[in-house]
N, C-alpha and C positions, 0 to 999 in steps of 0.2 A: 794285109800286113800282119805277119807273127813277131812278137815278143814273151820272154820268157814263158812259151809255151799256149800262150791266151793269143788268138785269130781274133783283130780287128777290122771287123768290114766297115766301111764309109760306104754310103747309096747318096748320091749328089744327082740331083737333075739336070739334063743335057742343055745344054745352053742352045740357043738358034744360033745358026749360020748367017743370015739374015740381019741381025738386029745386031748391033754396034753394042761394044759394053761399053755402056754409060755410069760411071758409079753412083750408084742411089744413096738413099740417107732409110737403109731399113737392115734388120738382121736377120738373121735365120735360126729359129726356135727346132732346137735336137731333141730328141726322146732316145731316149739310151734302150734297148732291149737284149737281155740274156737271154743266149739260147745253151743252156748246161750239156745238152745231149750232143751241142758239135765244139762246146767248150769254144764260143765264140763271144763277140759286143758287137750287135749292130747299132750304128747310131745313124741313126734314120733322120733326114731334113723333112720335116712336115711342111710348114709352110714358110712362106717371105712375110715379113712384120712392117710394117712402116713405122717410124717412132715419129713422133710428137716431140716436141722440145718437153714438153713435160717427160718422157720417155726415154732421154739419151740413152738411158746405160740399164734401160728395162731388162731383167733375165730370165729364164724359164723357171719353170717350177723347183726349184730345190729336191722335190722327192722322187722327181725322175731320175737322181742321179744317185737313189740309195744302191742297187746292185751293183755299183761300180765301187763305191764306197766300201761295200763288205767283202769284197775280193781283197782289195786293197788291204783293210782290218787282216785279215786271215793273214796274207803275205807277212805282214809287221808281226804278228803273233809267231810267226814260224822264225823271223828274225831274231826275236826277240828271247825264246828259250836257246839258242844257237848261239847268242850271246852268254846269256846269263852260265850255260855251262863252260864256258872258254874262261869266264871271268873265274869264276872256282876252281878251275885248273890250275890257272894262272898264279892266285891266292896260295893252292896246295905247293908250289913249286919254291913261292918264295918263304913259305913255312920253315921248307926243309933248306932253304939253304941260307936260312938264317938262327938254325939250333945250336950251331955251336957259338953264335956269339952272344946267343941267350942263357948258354951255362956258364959264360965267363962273365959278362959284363953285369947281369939282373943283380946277382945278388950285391954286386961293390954299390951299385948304383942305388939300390934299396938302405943300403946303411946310409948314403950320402943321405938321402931324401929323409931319413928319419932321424937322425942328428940334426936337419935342417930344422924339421917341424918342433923337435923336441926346444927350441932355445923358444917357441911362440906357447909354451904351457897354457893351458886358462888361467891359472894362475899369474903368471908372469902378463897373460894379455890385460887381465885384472888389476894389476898393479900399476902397469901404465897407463891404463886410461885413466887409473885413479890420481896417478897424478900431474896429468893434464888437464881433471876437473878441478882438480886444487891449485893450477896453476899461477889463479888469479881469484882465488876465492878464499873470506876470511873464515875463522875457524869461528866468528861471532856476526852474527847479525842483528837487525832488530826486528822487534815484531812484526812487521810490513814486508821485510826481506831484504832492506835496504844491505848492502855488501860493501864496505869502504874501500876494501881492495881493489874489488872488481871495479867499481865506480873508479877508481884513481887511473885503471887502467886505460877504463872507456874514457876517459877526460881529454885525452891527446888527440882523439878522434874529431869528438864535439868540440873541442877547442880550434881544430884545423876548419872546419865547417864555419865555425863563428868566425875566425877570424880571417882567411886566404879565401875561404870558396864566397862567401855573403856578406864578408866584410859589412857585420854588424854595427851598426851606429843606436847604441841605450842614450834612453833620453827620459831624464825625470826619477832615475833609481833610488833618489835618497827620498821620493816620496813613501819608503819601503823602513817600517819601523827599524833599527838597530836591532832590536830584542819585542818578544812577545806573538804571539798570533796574529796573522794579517790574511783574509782571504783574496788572493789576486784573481780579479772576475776579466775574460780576455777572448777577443776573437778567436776563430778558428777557419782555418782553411789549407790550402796547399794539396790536394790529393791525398798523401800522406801526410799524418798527422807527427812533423817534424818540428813546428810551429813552439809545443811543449815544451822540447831536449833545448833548443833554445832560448827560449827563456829561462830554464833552470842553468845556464848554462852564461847567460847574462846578468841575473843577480848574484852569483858564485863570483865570479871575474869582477862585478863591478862597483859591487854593494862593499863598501866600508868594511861590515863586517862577515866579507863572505859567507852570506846564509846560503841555506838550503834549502828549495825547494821542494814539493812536494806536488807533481802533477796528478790529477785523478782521471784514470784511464777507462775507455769505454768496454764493454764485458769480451767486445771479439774480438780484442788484441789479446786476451789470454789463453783462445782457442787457435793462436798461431803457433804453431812448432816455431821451437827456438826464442821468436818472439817474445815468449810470456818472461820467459826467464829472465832474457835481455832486462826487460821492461821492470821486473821485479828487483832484479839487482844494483840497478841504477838508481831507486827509488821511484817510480815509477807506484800509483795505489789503485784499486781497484776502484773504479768510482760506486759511492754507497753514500749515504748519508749518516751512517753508523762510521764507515772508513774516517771520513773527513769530519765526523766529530771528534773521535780518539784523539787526531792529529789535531786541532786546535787547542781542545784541551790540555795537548801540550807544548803548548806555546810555539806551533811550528808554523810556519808559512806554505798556504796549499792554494792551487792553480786551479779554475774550473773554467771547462768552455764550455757557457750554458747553450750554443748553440748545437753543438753533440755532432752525429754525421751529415746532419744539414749542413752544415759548417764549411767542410772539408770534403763534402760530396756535389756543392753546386757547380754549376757550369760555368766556364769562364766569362762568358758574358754579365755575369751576374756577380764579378768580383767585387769584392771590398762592401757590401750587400748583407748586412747583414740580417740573419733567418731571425726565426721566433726564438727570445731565449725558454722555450719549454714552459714548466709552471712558476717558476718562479721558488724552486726549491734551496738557491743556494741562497737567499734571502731569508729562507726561512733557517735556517742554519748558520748566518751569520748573526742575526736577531737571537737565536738560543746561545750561541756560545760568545753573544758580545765581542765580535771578531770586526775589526773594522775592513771595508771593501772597497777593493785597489782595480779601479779598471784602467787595463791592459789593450794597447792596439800596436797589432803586428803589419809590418808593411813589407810586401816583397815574396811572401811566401806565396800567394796567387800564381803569378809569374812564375816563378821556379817550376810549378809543372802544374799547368795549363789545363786544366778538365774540358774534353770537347766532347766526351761520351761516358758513359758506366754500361759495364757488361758484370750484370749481377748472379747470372749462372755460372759464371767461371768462377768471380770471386768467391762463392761460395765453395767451391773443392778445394781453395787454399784457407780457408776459416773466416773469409772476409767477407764484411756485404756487399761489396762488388769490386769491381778489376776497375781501375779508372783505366780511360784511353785519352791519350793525347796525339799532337800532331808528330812524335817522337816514338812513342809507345802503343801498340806489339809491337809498330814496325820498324822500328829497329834494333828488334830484340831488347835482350839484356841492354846495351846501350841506351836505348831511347830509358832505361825507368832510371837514368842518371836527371836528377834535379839541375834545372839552371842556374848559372852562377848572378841571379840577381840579387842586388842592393839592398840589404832588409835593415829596417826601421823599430827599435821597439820602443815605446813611449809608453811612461806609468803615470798616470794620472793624482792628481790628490787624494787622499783616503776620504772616504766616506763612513762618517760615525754613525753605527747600527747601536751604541750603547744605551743609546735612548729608551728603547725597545723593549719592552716584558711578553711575559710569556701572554698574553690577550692578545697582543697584536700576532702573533705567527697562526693565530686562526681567523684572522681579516684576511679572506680570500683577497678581497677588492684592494688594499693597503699591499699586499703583496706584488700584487698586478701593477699597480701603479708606480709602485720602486722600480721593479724590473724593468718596466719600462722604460723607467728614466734611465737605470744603469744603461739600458740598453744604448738610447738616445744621445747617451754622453760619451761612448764607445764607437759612435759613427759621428759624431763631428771629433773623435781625436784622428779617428782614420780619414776622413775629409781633412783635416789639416794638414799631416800628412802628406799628401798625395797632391796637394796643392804644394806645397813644397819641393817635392822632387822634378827633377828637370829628366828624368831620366831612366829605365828601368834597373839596365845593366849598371849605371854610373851614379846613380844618385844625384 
């Protein structure tokens, strides 16, 4: 058989006269051989194979079929410049008979384009953004960052969360001085650390005299893009023990979860559970600045979104210490990191008077130990109460 040139010989073995063809379960292993001086391919049948079931679809060697392979290359190569100059003809043709409506139209359409770009100046792009960051931001803050603007703005948000999405139920608010320094000491949890906005967001709405609070935030919410700012603008403080002295000193009300990312990092099994409160540092800060201490128990934020995993190498590419996973979250994208609309609970406890206290006790390792502990103690049967009370996740 000739094709384009190249004589394909097949050499097959004669079958018997004699013998019945019966179909077998074997294949027939080819060697391909060039012969250049008659510009032919013989493929020669060597022998019959029997396959094995281990062997169905067994095949010859691969490198017996290089010669065939590099003719084939060659051919595509010759294809291939035989193209590539048709396409450059083709290019040249439509050059030329598109010149005249390159001297007419380029230049109208170059003025259009540059009267377009000229109304987006750096300047003029400078002026907008500038006042889209001014949009909602005061021309005064205070030393923390706190923005009253911006805060008034963000309030309709946090206000809809309090009150349509988890319809909030406060309980015990006016255990919360009218006036003076109060440390509120308060569980933590929830995946995200949401827990805070409302509470501050609960003694605003429900406190007599609309105070304000002041949460203290952990260091890698301020390595969040966007985040920090948020967080800063709202009132929102770096947690320090220098931060939260400033702030009682002056007679403000400030939030601490002494349980930290244990907190808000356990598994769901282990809700309402709560961790080690740390050393016992805000004890010793309540004792210095004679701050009396308001323990705080959240109920419902667990629920809202479920920890069943942490994947701590992803969280850390967006500034976090880990990505929590739920039965909702990756997989269902963006959707699943939407929090549930569960029933939440806040209950403020009686204050607790630290005035007693001089400065000899905040170096009683052991006296420190032993308050925390109780604050602790006294913060898991307000959430055992709690939880005994409710008939319901969603419903309360």
């Amino acid at each position: 058989m000739s094709k384009n040139g190249i004589t394909v010989v097949s050499t097959k073995p004669k079958r018997s006269i004699n013998k019945p063809q019966v179909p077998d379960n074997s294949i027939t292993i080819q060697r391909v051989k060039l012969s250049p001086e008659k510009n032919e391919i013989k493929i020669i049948n060597l022998k019959k194979h029997k396959k094995s079931k281990d062997e169905q679809y067994s095949l010859a060697n691969p490198q017996e079929f290089s010669p065939l392979i590099n003719i084939i290359e060659e051919k595509f190569e010759e294809f291939s410049k035989s193209y590539d100059e048709k396409l450059k003809s083709m290019l040249k043709d439509i050059k030329k008979d598109t010149s005249i409506i390159k001297l007419d139209l380029i230049p109208a359409l170059t003025g259009k384009i540059k009267g377009f770009i000229s109304q987006f100046s750096t300047q003029k792009i400078k002026e907008q953004l500038s006042n889209i960051a001014m949009w909602a931001t005061s021309t005064e803050v205070d030393e923390f960052g706190l923005d009253p603007i911006f805060t008034a703005k963000a309030k309709f948000f946090f206000d809809l969360l309090y009150e349509k999405w988890w319809r909030v139920t406060t309980i015990g608010v006016n255990n919360i001085p009218t006036k003076g320094r109060a440390l509120l000491v308060s569980n933590h949890s929830g995946g995200i650390p949401i827990d805070g906005a409302m509470i501050v967001t609960s003694v605003f709405r429900e406190h007599p005299a609309k105070r304000i609070v002041r949460p203290l935030v952990e260091d890698f919410a301020y390595y969040m893009p966007f985040v920090n700012s948020f967080l800063i603008k709202t009132g929102s403080v770096r947690a320090s023990q220098e931060n939260a002295e400033r702030l009682l000193q002056k007679d403000q009300l400030v939030v601490v979860f002494p349980e930290g990312l244990k907190g808000i990092g356990k598994p769901f099994k282990q809700r309402y559970k709560l961790q080690r409160f740390g050393r016992g540092g805000y004890i010793k800060l309540a004792m210095k600045t004679h701050s009396p201490l308001i323990p705080v128990a959240v109920v419902g934020a667990e629920e809202a979104y479920p920890i069943i995993g942490r994947i701590d190498w992803l969280g850390k590419l967006f500034g976090a210490p880990y990505l929590p996973v739920t039965p909702f979250f990756p997989w269902l994208g963006p959707l699943g990191a939407i929090p549930l609309p569960t029933k939440w609970y806040i209950k403020y406890g009686e204050p607790i008077d630290m005035s007693k206290y001089d400065e000899r006790d905040i170096e009683d390792d052991i006296l420190i130990n032993r308050l925390s502990e109780n604050v602790r103690t006294h913060i898991q049967e307000m959430l055992i109460d709690l939880l005994k009370q409710r008939r319901s996740v969603f419903f309360g």
